[in-house]
C-alpha positions in Angstrom: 59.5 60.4 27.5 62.8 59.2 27.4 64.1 62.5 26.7 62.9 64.0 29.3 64.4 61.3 30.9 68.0 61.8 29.6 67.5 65.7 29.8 66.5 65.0 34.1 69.6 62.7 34.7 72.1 65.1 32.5 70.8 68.2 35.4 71.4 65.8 38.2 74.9 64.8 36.5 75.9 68.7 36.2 74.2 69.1 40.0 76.9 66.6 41.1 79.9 68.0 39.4 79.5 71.3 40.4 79.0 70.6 44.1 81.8 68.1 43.5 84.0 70.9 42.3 82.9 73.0 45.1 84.5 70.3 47.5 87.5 69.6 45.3 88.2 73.8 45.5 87.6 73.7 49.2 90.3 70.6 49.4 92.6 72.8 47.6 91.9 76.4 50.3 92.7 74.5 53.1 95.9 72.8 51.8 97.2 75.6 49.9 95.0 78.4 49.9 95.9 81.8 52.0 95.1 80.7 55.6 94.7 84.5 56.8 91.1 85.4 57.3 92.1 89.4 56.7 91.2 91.0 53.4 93.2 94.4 51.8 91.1 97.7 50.9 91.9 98.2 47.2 94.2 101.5 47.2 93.4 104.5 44.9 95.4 104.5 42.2 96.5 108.0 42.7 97.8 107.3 46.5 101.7 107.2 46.1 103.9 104.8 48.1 105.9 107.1 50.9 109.0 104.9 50.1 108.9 105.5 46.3 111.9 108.1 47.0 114.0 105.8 49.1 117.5 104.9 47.4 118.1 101.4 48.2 121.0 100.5 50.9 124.2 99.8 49.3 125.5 96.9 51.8 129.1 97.7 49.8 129.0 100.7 51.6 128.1 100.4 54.9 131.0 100.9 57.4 132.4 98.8 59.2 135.1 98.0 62.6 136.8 95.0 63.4 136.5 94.5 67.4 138.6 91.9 69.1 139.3 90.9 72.8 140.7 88.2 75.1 138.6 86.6 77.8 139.9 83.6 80.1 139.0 80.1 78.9 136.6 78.3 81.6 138.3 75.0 83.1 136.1 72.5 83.0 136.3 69.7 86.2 135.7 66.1 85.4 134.6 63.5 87.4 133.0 60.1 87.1 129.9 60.4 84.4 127.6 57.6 85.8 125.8 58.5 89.6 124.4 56.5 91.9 120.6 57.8 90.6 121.7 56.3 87.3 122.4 59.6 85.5 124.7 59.3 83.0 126.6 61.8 80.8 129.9 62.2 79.2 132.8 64.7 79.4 131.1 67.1 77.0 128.4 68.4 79.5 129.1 71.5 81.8 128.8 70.9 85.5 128.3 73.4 87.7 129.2 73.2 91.1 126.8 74.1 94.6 128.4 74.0 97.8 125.8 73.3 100.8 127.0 75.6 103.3 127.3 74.2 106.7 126.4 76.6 109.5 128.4 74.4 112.3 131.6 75.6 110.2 131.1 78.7 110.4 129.2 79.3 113.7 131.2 79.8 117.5 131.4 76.0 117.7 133.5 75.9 114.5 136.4 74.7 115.9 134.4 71.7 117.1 133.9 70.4 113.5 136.0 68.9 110.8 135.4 67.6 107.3 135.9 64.2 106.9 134.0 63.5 103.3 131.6 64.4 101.0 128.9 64.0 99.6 127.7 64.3 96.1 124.3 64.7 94.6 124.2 65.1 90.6 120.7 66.3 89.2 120.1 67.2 85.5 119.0 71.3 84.9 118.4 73.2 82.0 119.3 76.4 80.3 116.9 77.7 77.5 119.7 76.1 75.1 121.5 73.7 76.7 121.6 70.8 79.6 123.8 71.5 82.9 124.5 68.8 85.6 124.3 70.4 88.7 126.7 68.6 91.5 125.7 69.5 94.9 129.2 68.9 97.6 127.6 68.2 100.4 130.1 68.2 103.3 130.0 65.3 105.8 131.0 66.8 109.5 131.9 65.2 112.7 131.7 67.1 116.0 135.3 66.8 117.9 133.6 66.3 121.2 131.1 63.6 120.7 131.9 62.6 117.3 128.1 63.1 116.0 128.8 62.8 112.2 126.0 65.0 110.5 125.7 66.0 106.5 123.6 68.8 105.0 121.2 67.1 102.4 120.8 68.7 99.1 117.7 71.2 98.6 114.5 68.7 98.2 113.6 67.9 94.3 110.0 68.5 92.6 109.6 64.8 92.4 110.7 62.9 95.2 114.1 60.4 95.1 114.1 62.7 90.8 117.6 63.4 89.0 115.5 65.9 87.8 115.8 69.8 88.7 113.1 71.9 88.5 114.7 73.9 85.7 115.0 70.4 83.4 111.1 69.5 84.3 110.0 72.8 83.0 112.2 72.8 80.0 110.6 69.7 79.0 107.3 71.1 79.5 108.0 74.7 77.5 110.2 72.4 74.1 106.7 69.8 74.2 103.7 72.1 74.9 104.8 76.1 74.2 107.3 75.6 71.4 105.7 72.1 70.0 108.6 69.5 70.2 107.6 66.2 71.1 109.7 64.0 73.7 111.1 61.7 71.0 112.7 64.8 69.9 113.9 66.1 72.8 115.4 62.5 73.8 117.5 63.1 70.2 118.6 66.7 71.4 119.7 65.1 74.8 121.5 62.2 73.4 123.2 64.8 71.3 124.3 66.5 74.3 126.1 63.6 75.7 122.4 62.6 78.3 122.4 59.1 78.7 118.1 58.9 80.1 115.5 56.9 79.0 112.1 58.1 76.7 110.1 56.4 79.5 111.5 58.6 81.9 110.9 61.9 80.3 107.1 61.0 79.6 106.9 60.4 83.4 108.5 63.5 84.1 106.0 65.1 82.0 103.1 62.7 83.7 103.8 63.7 87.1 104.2 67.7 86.7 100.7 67.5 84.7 99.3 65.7 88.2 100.9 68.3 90.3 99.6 71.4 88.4 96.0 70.3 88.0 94.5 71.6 91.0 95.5 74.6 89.8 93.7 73.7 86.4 90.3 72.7 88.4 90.5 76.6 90.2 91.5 78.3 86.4 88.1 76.4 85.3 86.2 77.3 88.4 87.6 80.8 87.9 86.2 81.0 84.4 82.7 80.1 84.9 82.6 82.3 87.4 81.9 84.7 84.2 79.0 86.7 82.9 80.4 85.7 79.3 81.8 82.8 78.4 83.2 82.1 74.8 83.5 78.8 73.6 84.3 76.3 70.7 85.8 72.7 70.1 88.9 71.5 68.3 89.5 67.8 67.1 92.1 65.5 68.4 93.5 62.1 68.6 93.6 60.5 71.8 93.6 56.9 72.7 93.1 53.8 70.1 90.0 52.7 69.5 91.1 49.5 67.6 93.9 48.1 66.4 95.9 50.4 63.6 93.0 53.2 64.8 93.3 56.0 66.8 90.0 57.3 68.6 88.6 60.5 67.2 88.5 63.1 70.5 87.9 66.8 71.5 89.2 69.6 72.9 86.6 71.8 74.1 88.3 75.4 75.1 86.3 77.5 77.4 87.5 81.5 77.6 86.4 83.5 80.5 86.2 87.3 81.0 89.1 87.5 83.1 91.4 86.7 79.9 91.5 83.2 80.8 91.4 79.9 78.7 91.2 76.5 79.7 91.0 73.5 77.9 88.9 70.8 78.2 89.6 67.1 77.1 86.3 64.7 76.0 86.3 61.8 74.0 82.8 63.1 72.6 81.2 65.8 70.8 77.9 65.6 72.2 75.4 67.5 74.2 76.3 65.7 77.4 79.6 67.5 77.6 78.2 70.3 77.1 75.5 69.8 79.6 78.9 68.6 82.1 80.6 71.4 81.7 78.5 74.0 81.8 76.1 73.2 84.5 76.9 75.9 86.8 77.8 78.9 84.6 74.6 81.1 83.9 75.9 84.5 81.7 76.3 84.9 77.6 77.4 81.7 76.0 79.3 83.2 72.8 80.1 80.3 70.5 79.8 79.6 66.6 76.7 78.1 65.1 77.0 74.3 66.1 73.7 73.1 66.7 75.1 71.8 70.3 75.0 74.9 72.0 71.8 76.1 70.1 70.2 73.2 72.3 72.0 74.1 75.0 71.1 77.7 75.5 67.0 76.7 74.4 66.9 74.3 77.6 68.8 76.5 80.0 66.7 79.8 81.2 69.9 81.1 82.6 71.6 81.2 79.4 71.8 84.1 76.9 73.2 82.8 73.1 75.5 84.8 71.5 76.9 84.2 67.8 80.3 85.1 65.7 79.8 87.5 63.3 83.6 85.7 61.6 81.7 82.3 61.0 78.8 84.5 59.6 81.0 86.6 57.5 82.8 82.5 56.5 79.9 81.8 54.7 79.7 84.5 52.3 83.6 84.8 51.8 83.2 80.7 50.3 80.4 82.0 48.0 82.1 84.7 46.3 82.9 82.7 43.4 79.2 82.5 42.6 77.9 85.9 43.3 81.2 88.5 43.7 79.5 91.8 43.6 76.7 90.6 46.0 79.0 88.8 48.1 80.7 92.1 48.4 77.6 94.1 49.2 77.8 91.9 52.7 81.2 91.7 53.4 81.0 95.7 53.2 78.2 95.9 55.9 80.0 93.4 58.2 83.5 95.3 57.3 82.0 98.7 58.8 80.8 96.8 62.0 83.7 95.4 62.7 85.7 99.2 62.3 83.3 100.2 65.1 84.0 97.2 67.1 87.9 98.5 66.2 87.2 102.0 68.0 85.3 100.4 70.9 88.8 98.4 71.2 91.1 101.7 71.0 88.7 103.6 73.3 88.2 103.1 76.9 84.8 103.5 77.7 82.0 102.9 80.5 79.9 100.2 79.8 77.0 102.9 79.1 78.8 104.8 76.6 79.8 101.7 75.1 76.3 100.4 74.9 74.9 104.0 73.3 78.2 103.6 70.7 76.8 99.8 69.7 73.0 101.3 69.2 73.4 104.6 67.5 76.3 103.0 65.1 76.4 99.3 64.8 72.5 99.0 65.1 71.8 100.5 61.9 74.2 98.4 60.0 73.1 95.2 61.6 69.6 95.9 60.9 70.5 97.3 57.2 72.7 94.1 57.0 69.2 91.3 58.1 66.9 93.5 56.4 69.2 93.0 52.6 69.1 89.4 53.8 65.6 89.1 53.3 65.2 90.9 50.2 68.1 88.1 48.5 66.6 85.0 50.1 63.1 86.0 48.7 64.8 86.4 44.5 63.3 83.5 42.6 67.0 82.6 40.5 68.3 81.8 44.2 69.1 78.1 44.2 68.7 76.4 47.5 71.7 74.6 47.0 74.1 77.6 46.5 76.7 78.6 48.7 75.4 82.1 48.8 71.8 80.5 49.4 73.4 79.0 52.8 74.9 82.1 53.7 71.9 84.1 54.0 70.2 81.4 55.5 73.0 81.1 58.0 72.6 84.9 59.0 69.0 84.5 59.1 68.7 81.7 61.0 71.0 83.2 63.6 70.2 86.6 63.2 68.6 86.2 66.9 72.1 85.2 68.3 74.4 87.9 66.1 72.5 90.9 67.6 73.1 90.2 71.3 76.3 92.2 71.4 74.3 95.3 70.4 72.7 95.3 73.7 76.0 94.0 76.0 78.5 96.1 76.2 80.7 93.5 77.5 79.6 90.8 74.1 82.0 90.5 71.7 81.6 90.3 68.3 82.8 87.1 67.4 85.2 83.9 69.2 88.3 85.2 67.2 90.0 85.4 70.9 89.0 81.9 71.9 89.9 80.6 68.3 93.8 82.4 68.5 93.9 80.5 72.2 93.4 77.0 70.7 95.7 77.2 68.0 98.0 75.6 70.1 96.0 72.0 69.7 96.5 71.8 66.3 99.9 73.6 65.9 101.0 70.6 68.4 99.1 68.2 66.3 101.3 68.8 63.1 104.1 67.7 65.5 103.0 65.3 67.7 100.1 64.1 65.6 98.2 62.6 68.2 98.3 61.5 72.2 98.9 57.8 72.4 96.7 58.0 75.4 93.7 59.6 77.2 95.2 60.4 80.6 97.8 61.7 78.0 95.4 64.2 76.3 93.7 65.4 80.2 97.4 66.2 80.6 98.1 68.1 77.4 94.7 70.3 77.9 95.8 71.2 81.6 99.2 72.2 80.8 98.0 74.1 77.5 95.5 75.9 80.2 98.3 77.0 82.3 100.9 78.3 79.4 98.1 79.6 77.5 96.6 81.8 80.0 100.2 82.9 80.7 100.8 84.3 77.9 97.9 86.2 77.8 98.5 87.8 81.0 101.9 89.2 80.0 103.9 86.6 81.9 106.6 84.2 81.3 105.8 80.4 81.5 109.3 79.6 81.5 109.0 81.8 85.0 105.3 80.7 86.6 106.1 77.2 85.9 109.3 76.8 87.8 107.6 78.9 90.6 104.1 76.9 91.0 106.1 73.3 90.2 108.3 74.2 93.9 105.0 75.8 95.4 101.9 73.6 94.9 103.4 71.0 96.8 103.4 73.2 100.4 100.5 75.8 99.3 97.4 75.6 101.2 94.6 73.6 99.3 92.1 76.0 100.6 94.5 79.1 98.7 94.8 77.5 95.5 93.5 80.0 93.3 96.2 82.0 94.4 98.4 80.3 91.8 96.3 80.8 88.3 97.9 82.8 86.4 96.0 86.3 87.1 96.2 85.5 90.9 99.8 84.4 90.4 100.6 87.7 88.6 99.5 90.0 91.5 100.7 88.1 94.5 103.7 85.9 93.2 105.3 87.4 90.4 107.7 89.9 92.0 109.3 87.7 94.7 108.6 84.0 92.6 111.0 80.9 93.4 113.8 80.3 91.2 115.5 77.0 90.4 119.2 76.4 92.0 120.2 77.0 88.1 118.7 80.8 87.7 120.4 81.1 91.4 123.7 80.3 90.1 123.6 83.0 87.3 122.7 86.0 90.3 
């Protein structure tokens, strides 16, 4: 008996290390395992390399020319370095000079006006690498005849009574949210260039541009569940402290639309009631990965059709090919050669018809192939249930529903690879900012995310759309704000888009 005993709790011991060593090489993938999900076709041995010829570049050899040339040094003008809107820099910074013209100068009536000051106006700009002051000379004139004294104010700033151009407001925005450097940072980089400003005031700059653009956020979101598919997946954040020496654990939940758009939605919750929030007027093909969430979800909601990614399927088996590598294989092979015809549907245009009679005369036999092998290895009696390759084919079978939609939808994809490549950006900002210090700060970062984002994927410049819709919000029509999304923007806006007094000095 007490063998039996010793020989029960020595299985249960060897249980625990193995799945202990499955965690401890998990641990060791994700911190410094290949992060790439794409695998490399063995090559035949008898394929030569084409550059096996190549004779390698001597750089001894390469010619070359000496080039010189003279070009006139740039005086630089000084003036006082602290303003009256308490910007302050030194005599290292570059300022570039506006004149306000004055129409009663140069009109008839000229002859009826004189000069008798100026006045200044100093706002900070930005280049892509480097700060300018601008100083706006604004002439004060006084009419001969009746000695009216009038002045020509400097063009109106984003923010009212700001030192800030519109060029420095979305520079801050691109360094923080595109290119992942958080203000602390960029407060270093400014002192460096002689700026004098506070931290404070750069994270209300930030603050205040997030409020301006989010109506356009509200019409990118409106605009995306307008879709017949929807793709969608959460990302963990930090936002907010939930007790002292504790941040609160928070989400980002990214929604992708068929109109190649992404926003990004902030929740302090992974639950079902977000969920339910967000997606209570969309009615299409939910594509998402196999959280349990949107299973609910899509079982409540007639309207809603459940899709499922193929990738997080294909996950599964990749993890268990420690345990079972020529098995493993046999299903990475069949899920391989759906995704080369998914390649071709990609690389062709095609009607929706002929795409549809593509997925059912060619991925249609390899899915059902692929569910039908599943069944035939869950039913082998050396399967443990605890096995990784146990899960995965329990994983595709349990979902095997869900993975076969895009077979009849031409317009399904295969998996949320695109919605997954969008959210990078949440934790690529997370290794550099590590977390938002605030809620309101975290609605921020998901609406401006939303808007560069989406930029990017339509081919245009967020350096560009952001100085134009900062300038344009403010006077658009409510009623015509999805005119400035990105898509809308691109079509109506972006041949003729505002500039900021900096781009118009360089024309």
């Amino acid at each position: 008996m007490k063998s039996e005993l010793l020989l029960q709790e020595n299985c249960q011991l060897k249980q625990q290390v193995v799945s202990l060593q499955k965690q401890l090489n998990w641990f060791k993938q994700q911190i410094f395992g290949q992060k790439s999900e794409r695998r490399l076709v063995d090559v035949p041995a008898e394929q030569t390399n084409l550059f096996d010829n190549e004779q390698p570049i001597n750089p001894d050899k390469v010619p070359t020319e000496k080039i010189q040339y003279e070009r006139k040094k740039k005086q630089k003008q000084r003036h006082d370095a602290v303003t009256d809107s308490g910007l302050r820099f030194d005599d290292t910074v570059t300022v570039e000079e506006i004149r306000i013209d004055v129409p009663e100068l140069t009109g008839p009536e000229a002859d009826q006006y004189s000069v008798i000051d100026e006045h200044v106006t100093y706002r900070l700009a930005q280049r892509p690498s480097s700060y300018v002051v601008l100083k706006y000379i604004q002439p004060v004139i006084k009419h001969k005849r009746t000695d009216v004294i009038t002045t020509k104010s400097a063009p109106t700033p984003v923010f009212e009574k700001s030192m800030a151009d519109v060029s420095f407001i979305t520079g801050l925005i691109i360094d923080k949210f595109l290119y992942h450097q958080p203000l602390y940072r960029q407060h270093q980089k400014l002192q460096a260039n002689g700026i004098t400003l506070s931290r404070s005031t750069l994270t209300n700059y930030v603050h205040r541009a997030a409020c301006l653009l989010k109506p356009i956020y509200d019409a990118l979101l409106r605009s995306i569940l307008r879709s017949k598919v929807l793709a969608m997946d959460e990302t963990p954040t930090k936002a907010g402290k939930k007790k002292k020496g504790k941040m609160q654990q928070a989400w980002f939940w990214p929604l992708l639309g068929e109109q190649n758009e992404i926003a990004f939605h902030y929740a302090a919750s992974r639950a079902r009631k977000v969920v339910d929030g967000l997606l209570h007027d969309f009615q299409g093909t939910l594509v998402t990965d196999g959280y349990p969430v949107y299973t609910a979800y899509a079982r409540d909601n007639e309207n809603i059709i459940h899709a499922q990614c193929w990738m997080h399927a294909r996950r599964y088996f990749i993890n268990a090919e420690n345990e079972e590598p020529e098995t493993v294989n046999s299903a990475l092979t069949s899920i391989r050669a759906l995704y080369k015809h998914d390649e071709i549907l990609k690389t062709n245009v095609l009607s929706d018809d002929a795409r549809r009679v593509y997925r059912s005369q060619h991925c249609k036999p390899i899915a059902d192939a692929f569910f039908e092998w599943c069944q035939q290895q869950a039913s082998r009696t050396d399967l443990l249930p605890a096995s990784l390759f146990a899960k995965a084919i329990n994983y595709a079978r349990n979902h095997e529903t869900q993975l076969k939609v895009f077979l009849s939808d031409p317009h399904v994809p295969m998996d949320t690879g695109a919605v997954e490549r969008g959210l990078r950006v949440i934790p690529l900002g997370k290794k550099n900012w590590l977390f938002n210090w605030t809620e309101v700060s975290a609605e921020h970062t998901g609406i401006i995310q939303s808007l560069i984002v989406t930029s990017k994927m339509h081919g245009i410049n967020p350096n560009t759309y952001l100085t134009d819709v900062l300038q344009r919000v403010s006077m658009h029509p409510a009623s015509k704000v999805d005119e400035l999304i990105p898509r809308n923007w691109k079509e109506k806006y972006s041949g003729n888009f505002l500039r900021s007094d900096l781009d118009r000095l360089g024309q």
